[in-house]
GUSE-71706 format. One line per 3 residues: number of its first residue (from 1); their letters; for each residue x, y, z of N, C-alpha, C. Coordinates in steps of 0.05 Angstrom, whole numbers, plus 5000, padded with zeros to 4 digits. Layout:
residues N
NUM	A	X,Y,Z,X,Y,Z,X,Y,Z | ...
This chain:
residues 194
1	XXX	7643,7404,5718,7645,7392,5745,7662,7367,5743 | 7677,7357,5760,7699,7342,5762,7673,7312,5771 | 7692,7300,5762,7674,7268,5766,7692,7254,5787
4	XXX	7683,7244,5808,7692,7219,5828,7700,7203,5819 | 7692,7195,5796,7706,7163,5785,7732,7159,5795 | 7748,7169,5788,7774,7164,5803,7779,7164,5826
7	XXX	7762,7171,5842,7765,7161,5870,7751,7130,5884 | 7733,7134,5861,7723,7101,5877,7751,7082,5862 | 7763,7092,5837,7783,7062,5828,7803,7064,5848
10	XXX	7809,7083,5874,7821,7074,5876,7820,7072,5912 | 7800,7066,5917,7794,7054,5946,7798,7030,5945 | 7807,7019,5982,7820,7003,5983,7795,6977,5997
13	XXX	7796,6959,5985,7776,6947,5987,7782,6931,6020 | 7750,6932,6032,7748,6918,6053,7762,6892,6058 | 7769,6872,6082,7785,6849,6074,7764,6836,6100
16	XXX	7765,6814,6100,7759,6791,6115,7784,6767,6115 | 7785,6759,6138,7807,6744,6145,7784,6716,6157 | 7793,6691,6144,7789,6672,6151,7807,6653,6163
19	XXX	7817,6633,6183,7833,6611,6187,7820,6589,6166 | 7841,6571,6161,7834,6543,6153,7847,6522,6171 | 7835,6514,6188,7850,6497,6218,7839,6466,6214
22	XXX	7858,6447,6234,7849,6424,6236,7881,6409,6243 | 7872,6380,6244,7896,6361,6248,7922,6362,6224 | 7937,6346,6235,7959,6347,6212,7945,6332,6196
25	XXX	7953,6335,6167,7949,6319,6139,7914,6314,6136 | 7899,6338,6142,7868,6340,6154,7865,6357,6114 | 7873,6374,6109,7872,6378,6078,7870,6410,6085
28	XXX	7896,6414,6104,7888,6447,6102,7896,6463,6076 | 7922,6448,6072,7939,6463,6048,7919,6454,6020 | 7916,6442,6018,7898,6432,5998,7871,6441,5988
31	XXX	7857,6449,6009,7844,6475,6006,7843,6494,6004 | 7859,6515,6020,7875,6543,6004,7880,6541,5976 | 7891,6520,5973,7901,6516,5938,7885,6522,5923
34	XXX	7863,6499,5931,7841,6500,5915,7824,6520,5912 | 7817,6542,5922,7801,6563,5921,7812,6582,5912 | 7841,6586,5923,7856,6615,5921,7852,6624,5887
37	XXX	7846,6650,5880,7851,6654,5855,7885,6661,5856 | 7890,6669,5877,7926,6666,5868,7939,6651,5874 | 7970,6651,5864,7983,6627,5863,7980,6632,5894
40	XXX	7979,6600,5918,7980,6605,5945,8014,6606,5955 | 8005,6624,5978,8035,6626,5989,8033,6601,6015 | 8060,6575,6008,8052,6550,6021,8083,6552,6039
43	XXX	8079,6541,6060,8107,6537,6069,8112,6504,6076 | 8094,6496,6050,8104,6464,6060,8132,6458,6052 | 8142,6443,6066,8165,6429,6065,8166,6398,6068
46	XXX	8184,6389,6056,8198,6353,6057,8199,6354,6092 | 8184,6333,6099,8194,6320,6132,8225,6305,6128 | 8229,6302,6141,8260,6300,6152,8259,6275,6177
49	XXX	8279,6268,6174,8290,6252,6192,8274,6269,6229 | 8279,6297,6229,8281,6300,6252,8244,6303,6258 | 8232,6293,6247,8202,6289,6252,8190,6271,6266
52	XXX	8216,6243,6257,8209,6219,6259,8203,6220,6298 | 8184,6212,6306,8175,6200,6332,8159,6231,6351 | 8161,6242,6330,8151,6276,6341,8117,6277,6331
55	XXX	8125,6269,6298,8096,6275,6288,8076,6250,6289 | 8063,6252,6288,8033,6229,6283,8033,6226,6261 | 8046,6193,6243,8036,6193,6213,8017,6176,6204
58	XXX	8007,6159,6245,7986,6140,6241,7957,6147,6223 | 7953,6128,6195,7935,6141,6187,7936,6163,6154 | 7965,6175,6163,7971,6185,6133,8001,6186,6130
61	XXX	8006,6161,6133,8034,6145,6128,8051,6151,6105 | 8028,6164,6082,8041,6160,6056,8043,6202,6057 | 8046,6212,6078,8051,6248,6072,8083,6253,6077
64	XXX	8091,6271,6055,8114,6268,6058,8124,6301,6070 | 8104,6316,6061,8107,6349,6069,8098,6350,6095 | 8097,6379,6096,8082,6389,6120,8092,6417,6122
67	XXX	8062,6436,6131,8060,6461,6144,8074,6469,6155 | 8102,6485,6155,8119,6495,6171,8114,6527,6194 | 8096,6542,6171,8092,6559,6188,8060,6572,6180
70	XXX	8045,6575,6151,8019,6575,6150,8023,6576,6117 | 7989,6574,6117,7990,6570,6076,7979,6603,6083 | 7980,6619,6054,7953,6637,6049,7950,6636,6010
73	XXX	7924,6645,6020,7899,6643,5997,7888,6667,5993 | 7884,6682,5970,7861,6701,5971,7836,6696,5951 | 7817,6712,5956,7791,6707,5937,7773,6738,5933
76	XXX	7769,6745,5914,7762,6774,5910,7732,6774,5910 | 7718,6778,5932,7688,6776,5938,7672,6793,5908 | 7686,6820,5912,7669,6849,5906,7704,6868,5888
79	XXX	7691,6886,5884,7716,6907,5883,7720,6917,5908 | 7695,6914,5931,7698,6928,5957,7709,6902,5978 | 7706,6880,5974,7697,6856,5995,7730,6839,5975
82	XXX	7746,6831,6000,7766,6811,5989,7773,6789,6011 | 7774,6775,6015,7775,6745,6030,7804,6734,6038 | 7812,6736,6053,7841,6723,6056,7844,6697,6073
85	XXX	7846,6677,6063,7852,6642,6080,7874,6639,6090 | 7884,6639,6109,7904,6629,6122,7893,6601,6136 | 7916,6585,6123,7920,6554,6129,7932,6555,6160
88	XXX	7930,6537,6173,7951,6540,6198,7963,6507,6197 | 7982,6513,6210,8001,6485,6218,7983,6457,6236 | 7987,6436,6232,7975,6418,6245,7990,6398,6262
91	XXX	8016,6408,6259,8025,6391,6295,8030,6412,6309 | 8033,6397,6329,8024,6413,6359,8054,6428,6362 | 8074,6414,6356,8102,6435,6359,8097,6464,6342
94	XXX	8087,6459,6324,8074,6486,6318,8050,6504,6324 | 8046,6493,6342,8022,6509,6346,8014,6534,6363 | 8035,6540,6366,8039,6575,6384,8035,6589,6360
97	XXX	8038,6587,6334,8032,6607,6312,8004,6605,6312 | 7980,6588,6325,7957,6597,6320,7945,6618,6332 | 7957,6633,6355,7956,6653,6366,7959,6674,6346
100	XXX	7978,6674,6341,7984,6702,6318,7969,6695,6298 | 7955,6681,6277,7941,6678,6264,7918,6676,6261 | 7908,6674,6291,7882,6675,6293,7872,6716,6301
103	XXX	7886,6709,6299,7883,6756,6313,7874,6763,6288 | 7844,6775,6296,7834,6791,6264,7823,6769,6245 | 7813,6748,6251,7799,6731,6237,7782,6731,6243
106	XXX	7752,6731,6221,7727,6732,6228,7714,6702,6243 | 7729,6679,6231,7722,6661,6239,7741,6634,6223 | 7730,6604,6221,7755,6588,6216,7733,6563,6210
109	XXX	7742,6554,6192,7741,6520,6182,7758,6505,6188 | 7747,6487,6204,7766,6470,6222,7755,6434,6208 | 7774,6431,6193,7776,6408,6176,7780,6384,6190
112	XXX	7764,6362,6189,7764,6339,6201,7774,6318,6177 | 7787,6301,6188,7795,6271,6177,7777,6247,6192 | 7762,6230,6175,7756,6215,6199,7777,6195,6197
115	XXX	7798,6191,6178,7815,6171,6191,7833,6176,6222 | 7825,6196,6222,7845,6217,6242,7825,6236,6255 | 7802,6219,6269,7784,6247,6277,7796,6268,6306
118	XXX	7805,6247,6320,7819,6265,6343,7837,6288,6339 | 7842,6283,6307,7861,6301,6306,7852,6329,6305 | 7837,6336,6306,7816,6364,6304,7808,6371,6329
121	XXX	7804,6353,6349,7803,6367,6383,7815,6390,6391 | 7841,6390,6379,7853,6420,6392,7862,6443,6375 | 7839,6443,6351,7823,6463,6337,7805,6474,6339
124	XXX	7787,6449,6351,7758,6449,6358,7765,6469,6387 | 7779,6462,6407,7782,6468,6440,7796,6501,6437 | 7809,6499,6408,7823,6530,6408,7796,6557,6398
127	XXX	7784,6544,6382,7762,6571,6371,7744,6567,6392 | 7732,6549,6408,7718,6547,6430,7731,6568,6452 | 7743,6563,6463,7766,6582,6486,7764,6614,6467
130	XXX	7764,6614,6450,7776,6647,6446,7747,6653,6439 | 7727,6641,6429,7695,6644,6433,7699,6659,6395 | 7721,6641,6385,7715,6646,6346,7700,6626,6335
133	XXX	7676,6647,6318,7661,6626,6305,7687,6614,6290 | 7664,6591,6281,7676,6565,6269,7652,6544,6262 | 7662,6522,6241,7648,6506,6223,7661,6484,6228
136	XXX	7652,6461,6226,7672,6428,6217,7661,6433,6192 | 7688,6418,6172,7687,6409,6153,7695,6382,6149 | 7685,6365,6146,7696,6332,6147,7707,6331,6117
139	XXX	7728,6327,6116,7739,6329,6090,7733,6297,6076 | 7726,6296,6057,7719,6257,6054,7746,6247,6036 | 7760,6241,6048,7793,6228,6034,7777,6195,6030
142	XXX	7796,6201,6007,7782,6172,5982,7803,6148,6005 | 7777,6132,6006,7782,6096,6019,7777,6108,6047 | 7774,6136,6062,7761,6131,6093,7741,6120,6092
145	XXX	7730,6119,6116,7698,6113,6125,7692,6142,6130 | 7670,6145,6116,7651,6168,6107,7625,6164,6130 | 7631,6179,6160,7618,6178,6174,7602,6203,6160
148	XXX	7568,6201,6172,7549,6240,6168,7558,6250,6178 | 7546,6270,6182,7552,6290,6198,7538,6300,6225 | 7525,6276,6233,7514,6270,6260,7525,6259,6277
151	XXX	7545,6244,6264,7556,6220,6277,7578,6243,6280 | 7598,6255,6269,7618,6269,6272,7617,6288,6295 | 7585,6305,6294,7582,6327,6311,7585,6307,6329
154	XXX	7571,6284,6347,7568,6277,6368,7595,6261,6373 | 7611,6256,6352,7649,6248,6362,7655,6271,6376 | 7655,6290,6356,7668,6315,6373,7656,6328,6396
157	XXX	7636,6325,6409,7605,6344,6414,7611,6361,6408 | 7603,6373,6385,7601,6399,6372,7571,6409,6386 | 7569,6431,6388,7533,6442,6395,7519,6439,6360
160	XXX	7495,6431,6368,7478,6443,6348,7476,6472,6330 | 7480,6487,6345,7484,6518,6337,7504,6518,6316 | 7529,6505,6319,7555,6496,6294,7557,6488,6273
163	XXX	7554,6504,6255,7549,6468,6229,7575,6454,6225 | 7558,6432,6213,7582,6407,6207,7571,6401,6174 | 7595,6397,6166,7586,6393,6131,7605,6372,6116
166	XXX	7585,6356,6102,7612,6351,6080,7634,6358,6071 | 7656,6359,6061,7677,6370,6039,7689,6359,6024 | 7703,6365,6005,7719,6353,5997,7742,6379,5984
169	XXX	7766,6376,6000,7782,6403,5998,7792,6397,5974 | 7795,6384,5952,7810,6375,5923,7784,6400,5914 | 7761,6401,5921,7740,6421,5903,7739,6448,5903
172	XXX	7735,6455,5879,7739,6497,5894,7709,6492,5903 | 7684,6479,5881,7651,6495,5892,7643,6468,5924 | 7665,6459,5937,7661,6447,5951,7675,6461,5983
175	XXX	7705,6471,5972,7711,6495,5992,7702,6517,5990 | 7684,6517,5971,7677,6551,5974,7653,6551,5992 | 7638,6525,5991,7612,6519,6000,7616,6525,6033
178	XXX	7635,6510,6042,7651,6507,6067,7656,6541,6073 | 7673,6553,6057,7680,6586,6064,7644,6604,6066 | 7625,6590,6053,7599,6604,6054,7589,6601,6074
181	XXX	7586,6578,6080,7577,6572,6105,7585,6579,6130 | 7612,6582,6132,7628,6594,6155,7612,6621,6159 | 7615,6637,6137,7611,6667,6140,7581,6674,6132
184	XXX	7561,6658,6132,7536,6648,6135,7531,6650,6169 | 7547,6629,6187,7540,6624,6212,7560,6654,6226 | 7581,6657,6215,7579,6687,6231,7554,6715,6232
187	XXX	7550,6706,6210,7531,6736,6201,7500,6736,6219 | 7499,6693,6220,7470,6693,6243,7470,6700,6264 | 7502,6697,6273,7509,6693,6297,7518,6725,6309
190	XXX	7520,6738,6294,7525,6768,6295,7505,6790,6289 | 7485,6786,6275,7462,6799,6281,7451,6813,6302 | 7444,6832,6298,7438,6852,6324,7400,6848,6319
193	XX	7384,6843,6343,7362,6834,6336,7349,6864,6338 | 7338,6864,6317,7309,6893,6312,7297,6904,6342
């Protein structure tokens, strides 16, 4: 009798699509990095002259890159279960690609700066409108003020139902904590009740 084995090696394993969203210089790329077991595919680039008075560098004065069109990341759950991060862009001249990037995502970590907390409002206002779960992650960049995460939900009014969490996107078991949690609050939030 013939054995299956060879058919399970070579099914194509399930995928989950996550965003990684937030303000400019909020630590999206920086987190993809950090987690991805592969090298990440980044489209940062050197800012340019033609940035100057366009972008917001109040706050992270010293960034010299930036997101041109999205990062990605993968992470291999299972042999069946595989994870894919897409970074998105954080100024607003780019931000018609969050439409196409958000299509087919289960949900999104939306990275906060508090040196820059406004900068996450129209992350926060975009997965709200399209009704995608979503998480804050307050990323803690060395010398901010390290507000909780009480004080943050009620900057943003986030609902209660949302979590808000520490991070620190330089960490993989600190973005991964962040990617658990996300797909933690979809799975509550998606439950079909008995």
């Amino acid at each position: 009798m013939a054995s299956n084995d060879s058919d399970n090696t070579n099914a194509i394993p399930s995928a989950i699509k996550i965003l990684v969203a937030g303000g400019f210089g909020a630590g999206k790329t920086t987190m993809v990095s950090t987690i991805s077991e592969i090298s990440p595919l980044s489209t940062e680039e050197l800012m340019t002259e033609a940035s100057l008075g366009v972008d917001d560098l109040a706050g992270v004065e010293r960034k010299d890159t930036t997101t041109v069109a999205l990062d990605f990341g993968r992470i291999t759950i299972s042999d069946e279960l595989v994870l894919y991060m897409f970074g998105t862009p954080g100024q607003q001249r780019f931000w018609f690609l969050w439409e196409e990037l958000a299509q087919g995502a289960l949900g999104a970590v939306v990275l906060a700066d508090t040196r820059r907390l406004e900068t996450c409002f129209p992350a926060v206002d975009f997965f709200e409108r399209r009704g995608l779960p979503f998480i804050v992650a307050v990323n803690c960049f060395e010398g901010a003020h390290h507000y909780d995460t009480e004080e943050v939900r009620e900057a943003l009014t986030i609902p209660e139902r949302i979590p808000v969490l520490l991070c620190d996107a330089r960490s993989r078991e600190s973005s991964k904590e962040s990617l658990v949690t996300l797909v933690s609050h979809v799975a509550e939030n998606t439950a079909t009740p008995v």
